[in-house]
C-alpha positions in Angstrom: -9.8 -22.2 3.7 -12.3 -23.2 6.8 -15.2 -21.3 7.6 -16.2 -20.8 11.3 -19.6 -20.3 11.6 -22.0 -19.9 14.5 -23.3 -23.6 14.4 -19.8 -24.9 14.5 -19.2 -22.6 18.0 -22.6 -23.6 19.7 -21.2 -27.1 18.8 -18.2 -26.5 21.3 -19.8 -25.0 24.1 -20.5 -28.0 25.6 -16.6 -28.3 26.1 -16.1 -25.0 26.6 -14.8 -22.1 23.8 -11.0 -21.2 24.6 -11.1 -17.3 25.5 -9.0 -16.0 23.3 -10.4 -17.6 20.5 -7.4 -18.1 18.0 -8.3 -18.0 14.4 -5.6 -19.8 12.2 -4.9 -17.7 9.2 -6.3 -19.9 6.6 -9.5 -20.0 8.6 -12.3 -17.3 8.3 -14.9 -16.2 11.0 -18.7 -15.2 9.8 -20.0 -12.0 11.1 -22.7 -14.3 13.1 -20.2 -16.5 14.8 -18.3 -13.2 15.3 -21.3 -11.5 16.9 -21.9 -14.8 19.0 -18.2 -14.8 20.3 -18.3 -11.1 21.0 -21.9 -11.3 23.1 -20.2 -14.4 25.5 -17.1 -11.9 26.0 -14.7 -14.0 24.0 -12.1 -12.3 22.5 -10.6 -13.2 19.0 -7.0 -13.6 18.4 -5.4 -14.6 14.4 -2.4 -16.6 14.2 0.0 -14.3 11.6 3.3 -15.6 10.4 5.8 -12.9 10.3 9.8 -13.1 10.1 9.4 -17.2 10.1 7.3 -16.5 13.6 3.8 -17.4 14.5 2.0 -14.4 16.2 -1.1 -14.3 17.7 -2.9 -11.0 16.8 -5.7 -9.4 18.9 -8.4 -8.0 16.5 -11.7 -8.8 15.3 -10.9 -10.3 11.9 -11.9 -10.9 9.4 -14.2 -8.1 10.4 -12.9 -4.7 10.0 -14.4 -2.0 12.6 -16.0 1.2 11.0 -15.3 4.9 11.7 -17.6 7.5 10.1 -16.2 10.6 9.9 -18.4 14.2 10.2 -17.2 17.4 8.6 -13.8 18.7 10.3 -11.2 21.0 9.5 -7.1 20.3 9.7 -4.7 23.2 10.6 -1.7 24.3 10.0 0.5 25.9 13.5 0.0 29.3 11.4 -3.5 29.1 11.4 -4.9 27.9 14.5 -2.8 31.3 15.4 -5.1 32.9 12.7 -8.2 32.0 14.0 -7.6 31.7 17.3 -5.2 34.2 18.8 -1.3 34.4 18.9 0.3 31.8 20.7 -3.0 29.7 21.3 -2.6 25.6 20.9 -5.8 23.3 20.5 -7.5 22.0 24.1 -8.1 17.9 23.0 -11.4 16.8 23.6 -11.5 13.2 23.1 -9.0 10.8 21.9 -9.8 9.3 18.0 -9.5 6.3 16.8 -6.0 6.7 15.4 -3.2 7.0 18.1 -2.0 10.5 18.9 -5.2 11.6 16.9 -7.8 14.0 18.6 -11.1 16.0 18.1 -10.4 19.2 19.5 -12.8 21.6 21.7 -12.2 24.1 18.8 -14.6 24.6 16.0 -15.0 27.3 13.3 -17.6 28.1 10.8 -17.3 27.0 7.4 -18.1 29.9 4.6 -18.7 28.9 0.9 -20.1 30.6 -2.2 -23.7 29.6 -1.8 -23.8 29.0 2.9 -22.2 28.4 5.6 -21.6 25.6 8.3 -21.1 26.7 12.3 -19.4 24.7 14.3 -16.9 22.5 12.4 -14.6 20.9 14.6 -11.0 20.7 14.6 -9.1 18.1 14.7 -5.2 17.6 16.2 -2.9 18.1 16.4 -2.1 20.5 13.8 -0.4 19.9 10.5 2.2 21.1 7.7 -0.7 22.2 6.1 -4.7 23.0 6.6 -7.0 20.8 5.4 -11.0 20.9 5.3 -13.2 17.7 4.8 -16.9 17.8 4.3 -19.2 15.6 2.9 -21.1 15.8 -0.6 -24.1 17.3 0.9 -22.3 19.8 3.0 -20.8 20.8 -0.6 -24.2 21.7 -2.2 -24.7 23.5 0.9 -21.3 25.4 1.0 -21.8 25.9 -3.1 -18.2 24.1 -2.8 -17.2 21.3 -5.6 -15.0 19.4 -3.3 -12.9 16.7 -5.3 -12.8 13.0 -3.8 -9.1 12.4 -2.4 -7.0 11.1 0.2 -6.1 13.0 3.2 -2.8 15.4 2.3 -3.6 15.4 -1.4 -5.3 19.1 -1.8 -3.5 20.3 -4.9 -6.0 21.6 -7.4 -9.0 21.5 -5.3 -11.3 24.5 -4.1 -10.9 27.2 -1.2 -13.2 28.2 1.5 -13.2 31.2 4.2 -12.8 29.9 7.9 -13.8 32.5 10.7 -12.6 31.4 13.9 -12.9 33.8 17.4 -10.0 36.4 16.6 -9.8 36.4 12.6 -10.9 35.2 9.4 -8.7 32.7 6.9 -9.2 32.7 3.0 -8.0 29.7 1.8 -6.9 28.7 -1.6 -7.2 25.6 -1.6 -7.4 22.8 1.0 -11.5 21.6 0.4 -11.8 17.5 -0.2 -14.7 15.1 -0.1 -12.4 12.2 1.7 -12.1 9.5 -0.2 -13.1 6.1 1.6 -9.8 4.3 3.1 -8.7 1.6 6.1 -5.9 2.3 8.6 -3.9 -0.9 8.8 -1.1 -1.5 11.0 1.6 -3.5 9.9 0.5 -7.1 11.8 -3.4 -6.3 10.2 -1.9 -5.5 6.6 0.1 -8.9 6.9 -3.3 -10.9 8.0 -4.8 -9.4 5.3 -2.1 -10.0 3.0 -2.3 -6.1 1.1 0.3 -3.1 1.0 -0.2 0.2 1.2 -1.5 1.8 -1.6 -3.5 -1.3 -2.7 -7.6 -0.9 -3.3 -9.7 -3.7 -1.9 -13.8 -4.5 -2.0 -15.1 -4.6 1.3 -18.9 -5.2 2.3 -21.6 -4.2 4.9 -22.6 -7.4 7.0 -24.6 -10.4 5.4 -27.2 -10.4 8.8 -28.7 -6.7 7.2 -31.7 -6.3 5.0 -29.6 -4.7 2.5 -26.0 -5.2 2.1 -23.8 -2.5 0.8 -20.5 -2.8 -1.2 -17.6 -0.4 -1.1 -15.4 -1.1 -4.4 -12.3 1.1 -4.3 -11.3 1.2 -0.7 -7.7 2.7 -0.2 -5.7 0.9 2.0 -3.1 2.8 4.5 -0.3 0.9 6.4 1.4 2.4 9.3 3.4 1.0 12.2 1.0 3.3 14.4 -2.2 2.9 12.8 -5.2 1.0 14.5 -7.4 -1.0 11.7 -10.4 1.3 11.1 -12.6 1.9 7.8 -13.0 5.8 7.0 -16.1 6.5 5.3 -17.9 10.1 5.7 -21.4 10.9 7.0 -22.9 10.6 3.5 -21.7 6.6 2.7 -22.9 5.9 6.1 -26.0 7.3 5.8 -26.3 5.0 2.8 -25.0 2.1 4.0 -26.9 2.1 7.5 -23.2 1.7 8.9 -22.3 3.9 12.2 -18.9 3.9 14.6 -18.6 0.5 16.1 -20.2 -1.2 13.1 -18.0 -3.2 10.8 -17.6 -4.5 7.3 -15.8 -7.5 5.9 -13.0 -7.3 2.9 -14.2 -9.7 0.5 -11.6 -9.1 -2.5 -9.3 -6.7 -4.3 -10.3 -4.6 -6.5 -8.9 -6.0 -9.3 -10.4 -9.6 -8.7 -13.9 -7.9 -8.5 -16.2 -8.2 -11.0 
């Protein structure tokens, strides 16, 4: 496998660096030469073999761009009904990374056994089925032992009272700590050469003071996904790592040791 560093690019700029810059797939770009490409505007296209086919995919592998992820709440149709009014759909604020996905103007406050949390936004568009995720601190704060689990997978796990502008909603169930995942579409899970379901290692820059590894990273695979690493506000926080950051997969979790 070749390793394209920053000294290797500096070496071609004499000649000129193609823009794209096409990384074949048995090559591998540091995080410096991708910084250096990035600050001269030069984009960064893989070569992927799919179906017999070369294709030339725009990304920034190897790197893998970071969303962090604040406290939100999911809602069911019924509920944003509940809370908001009969009738009443979510007003999108701003588009997020994931297509179709949106933070809405909405928010409700949070209660738990031991606090509360004003202001927790909503997310759209609604869903079979409401969904709250907060962080580990937000649980101590809430009195709330939120189990760590994948988006959708709330069987089991706590309750929590959401009060909203026309009513109040008890819920059962429905309260997770997210656990840490990246959204691959189909061309980025080929590059990478993982399936959904599969865990890989994945690692905070090596230009940082500290570097941070994430062991047991979920991987999702979706035609309409955009590659993006989930982590909440608590992993950031300890990893330095904020939105527009990224991290590197270095293994899967079962070759790590």
């Amino acid at each position: 496998m070749g390793i394209v560093t920053e000294t290797r690019l500096r070496a071609m700029l004499a000649k000129g660096i193609p823009n794209p810059f096409i990384l074949q797939a048995e090559e591998k770009l540091t995080p410096a030469a991708a910084d250096f490409l990035k600050s001269r505007g030069i984009r960064i296209e893989t070569s992927v073999k799919s179906s017999g086919r070369t294709l030339n995919a725009p990304s920034v592998y190897p790197l893998i761009p970071v969303g962090v992820s604040n406290r939100h709440v999911h809602l069911s149709r019924a509920h944003v009904e509940c809370l908001f009014g009969p009738g009443y759909t979510l007003t999108p604020d701003r588009a997020l990374s994931q297509p179709g996905q949106y933070a809405a103007i909405e928010t409700v406050t949070l209660q738990g056994p031991r606090g509360e949390i004003q202001r927790v936004r909503v997310l759209g568009p609604s869903r079979a089925e409401t969904q709250v995720e907060i962080s580990r601190t937000d649980g101590y704060l809430l009195g709330i032992h939120a189990p760590v689990r994948l988006s959708g997978n709330v069987a089991g796990t706590p309750g929590a009272v959401l009060v909203g502008p026309q009513g109040t909603l008890e819920l059962s169930h429905g309260v997770i700590v997210a656990e840490c995942h990246v959204h691959m579409s189909i061309l980025d899970a080929a590059h990478f050469q993982v399936q959904n379901g599969d865990t890989i290692v994945v690692e905070t820059p090596s230009d940082r003071s500290r570097r941070i590894l994430f062991p047991q990273v979920i991987v999702r695979v979706h035609e309409r996904y955009s590659l993006d690493f989930h982590i909440d506000l608590d992993e950031a926080n300890a990893a330095g790592l904020r939105t527009g950051d990224f991290v590197e997969r270095i293994a899967f979790q079962d070759q790590f040791s």
